[in-house]
N, C-alpha and C positions, 0 to 999 in steps of 0.2 A: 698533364692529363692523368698521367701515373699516380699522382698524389690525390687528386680530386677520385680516385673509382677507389685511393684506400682508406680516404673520408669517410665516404661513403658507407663502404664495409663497415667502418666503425660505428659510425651511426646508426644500420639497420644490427649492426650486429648486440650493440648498446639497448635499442629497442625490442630485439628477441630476448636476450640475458632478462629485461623486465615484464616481458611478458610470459615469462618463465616460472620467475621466481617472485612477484607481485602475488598471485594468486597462492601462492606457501605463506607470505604474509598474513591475508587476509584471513586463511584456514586456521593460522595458530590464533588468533585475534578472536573470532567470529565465533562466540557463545551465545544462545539463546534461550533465556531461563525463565520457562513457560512457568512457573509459579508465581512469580514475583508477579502478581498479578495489578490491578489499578488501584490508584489510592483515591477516595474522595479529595477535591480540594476548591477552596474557599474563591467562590469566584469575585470576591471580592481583594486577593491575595495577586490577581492574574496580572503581566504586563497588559498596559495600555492595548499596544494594538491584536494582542491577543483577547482581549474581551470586545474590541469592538468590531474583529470580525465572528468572533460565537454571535456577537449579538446583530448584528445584518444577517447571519445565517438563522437564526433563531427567527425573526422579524420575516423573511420572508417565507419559510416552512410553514410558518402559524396560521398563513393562507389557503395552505394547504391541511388543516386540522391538527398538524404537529406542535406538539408540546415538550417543551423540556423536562430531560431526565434528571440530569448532572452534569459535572465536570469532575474529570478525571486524567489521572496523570499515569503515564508507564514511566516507569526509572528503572536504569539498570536492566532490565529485561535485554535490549542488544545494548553492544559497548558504545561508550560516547552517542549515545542519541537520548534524548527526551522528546514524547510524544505527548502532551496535551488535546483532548478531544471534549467536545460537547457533544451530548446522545440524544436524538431528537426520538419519540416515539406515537404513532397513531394508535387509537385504541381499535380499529378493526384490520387495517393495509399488513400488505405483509413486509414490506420495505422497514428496514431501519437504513437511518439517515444519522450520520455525523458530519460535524465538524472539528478538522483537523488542524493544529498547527505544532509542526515539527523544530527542534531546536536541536542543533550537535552540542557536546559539549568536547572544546577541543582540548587536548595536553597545553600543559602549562607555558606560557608565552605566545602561544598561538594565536589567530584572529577566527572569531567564532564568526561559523557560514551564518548570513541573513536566512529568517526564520521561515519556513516554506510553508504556506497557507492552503487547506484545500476542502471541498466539501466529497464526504462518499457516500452513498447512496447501493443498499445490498439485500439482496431477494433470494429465499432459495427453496428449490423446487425441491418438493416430496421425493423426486429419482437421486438427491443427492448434488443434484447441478447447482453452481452458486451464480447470479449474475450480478457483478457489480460496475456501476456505471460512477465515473469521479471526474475530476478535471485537474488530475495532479500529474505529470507527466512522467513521474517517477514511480508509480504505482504498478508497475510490471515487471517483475522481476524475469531473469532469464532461465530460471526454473520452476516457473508458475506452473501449478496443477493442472491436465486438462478438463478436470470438472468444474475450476473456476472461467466464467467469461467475463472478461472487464473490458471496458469500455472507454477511452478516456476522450474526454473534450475541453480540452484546455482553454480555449474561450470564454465557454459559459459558467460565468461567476456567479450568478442569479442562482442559489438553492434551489426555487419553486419548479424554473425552467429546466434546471438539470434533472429535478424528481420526472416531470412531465414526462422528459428523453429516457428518462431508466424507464418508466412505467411501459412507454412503447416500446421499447424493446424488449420488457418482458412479455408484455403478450404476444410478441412477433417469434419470439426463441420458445418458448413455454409449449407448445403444440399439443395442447389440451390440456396437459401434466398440471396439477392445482400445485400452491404454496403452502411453503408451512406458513406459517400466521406468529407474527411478535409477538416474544411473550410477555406483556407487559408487566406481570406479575413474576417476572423470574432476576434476581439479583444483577444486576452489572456485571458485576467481577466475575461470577461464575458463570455468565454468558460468554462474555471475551474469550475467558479462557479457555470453554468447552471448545470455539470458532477454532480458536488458537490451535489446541491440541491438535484437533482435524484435518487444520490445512501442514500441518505440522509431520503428521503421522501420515499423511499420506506422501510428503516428499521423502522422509524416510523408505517408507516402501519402494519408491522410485529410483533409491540410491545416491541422492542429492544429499544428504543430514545422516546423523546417527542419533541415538536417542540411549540417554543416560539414565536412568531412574536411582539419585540419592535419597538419604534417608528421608529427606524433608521436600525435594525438588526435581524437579522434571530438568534435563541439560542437554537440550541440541546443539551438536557439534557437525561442522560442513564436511563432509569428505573431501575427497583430490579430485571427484567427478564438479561436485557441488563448487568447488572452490574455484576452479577453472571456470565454468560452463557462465558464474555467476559473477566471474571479477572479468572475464574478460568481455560477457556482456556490458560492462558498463565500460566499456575501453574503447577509441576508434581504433576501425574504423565501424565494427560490430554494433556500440551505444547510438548510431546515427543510424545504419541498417534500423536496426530494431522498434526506433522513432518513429523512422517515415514510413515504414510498415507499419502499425499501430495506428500514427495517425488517420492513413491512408484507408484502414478498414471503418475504424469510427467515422468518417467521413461517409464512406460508402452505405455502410448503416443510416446514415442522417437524411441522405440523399433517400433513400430506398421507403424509408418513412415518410418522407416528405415533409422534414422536417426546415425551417431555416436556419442559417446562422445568428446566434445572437437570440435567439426565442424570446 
């Protein structure tokens, strides 16, 4: 029995030692280099199944008066990720709509994570509130802004049906407060980036990032609040908390609209 309680120790003690020192990891690792902004790219360059869900996302948004922008690629911007997006745009709605698909890029030897697909859907009200509604279940970080409210419903893969669900709940959250309005005539790159900056600058404020101004580039770096608050959110037994809460209110949200599953 003696043996088995000093197992034990060892194992929880094994498991604090990395929950300890995991989060120092991610802090030295964890740059985010707000200039390196989108690049154009040739959608005809794209993997397979990356073009064919831009274009089921594209196909069903078009119902809804959306037109494509472009495609565009983040590189570099955080380490080992590429993010590929298509930018859907209305010429009056104040919604912009993307589709997303993410790819890690692992060290060498490694087996690269299957590529994670998702549509988002983002409105924001003249008081500075953002609301974005997606169905990527990784799209919450554990030091989100409270001016951002997102929404996720993992289910609904249907673009048009998830625009519908944002559209209700921005009139349901908005409480008379108007949108700013897409600006259809304002560049890509220097849209992203201004979003960027913002949501950026304000975790800064909050203590979560610091913020570097080189000669040429903008360089968010995570604090030891940031670093912790954000890697052990993604750790159990906290990553599973933080799920079935999320889910739980989106759900409640759906309900309260009277909305179904699957729209």
């Amino acid at each position: 029995m003696m043996w088995l309680w000093i197992m034990l120790g060892v194992v929880v003690g094994l498991v604090g030692l990395a929950y300890l020192l995991l989060p120092l990891l991610i802090k030295a690792q964890m740059v985010f280099r707000l200039d390196r902004g989108p690049v154009d790219v040739d959608p005809a360059t794209l993997a397979a199944e990356d073009a064919m869900h831009f274009g089921r996302v594209g196909q069903s948004l078009a119902t809804r008066g959306y037109a494509p922008v472009g495609v565009y690629r983040l590189e570099e911007m955080v380490p080992r990720t590429r993010m590929t997006f298509a930018l859907f745009r209305h010429p009056t709605a104040h919604t912009e709509a993307m589709a997303t698909a993410m790819r890690s890029d692992p060290p060498e030897g490694a087996e690269p994570q299957p590529p994670k697909y998702g549509v988002e859907l983002s409105s924001e009200l003249r008081d500075g509130r953002e609301i974005n509604t997606n169905n990527l279940t990784d799209s919450v970080s554990a030091d989100q802004n409270p001016e951002k409210s997102t929404w996720v419903f993992p289910e609904e893969s249907d673009a048009a049906a998830l625009l519908e669900l944002h559209d209700a709940i921005c009139a349901e959250l908005a409480g008379g407060t108007s949108f700013e309005k897409a600006r259809a005539d304002q560049p890509v790159d220097a849209w992203l980036v201004a979003q960027l900056r913002k949501e950026m600058d304000r975790k800064v404020e909050r203590g979560y990032w610091t913020a570097e101004q080189g000669p040429t580039e903008t360089v968010y770096r995570m604090t030891l609040k940031g670093a912790y608050v954000n890697t052990w959110g993604e750790l159990p037994p906290f990553k599973g908390w933080r799920r079935t809460r999320m889910l739980r209110r989106a759900e409640k949200m759906r309900e309260r609209l009277g909305f179904r599953r699957g729209l």
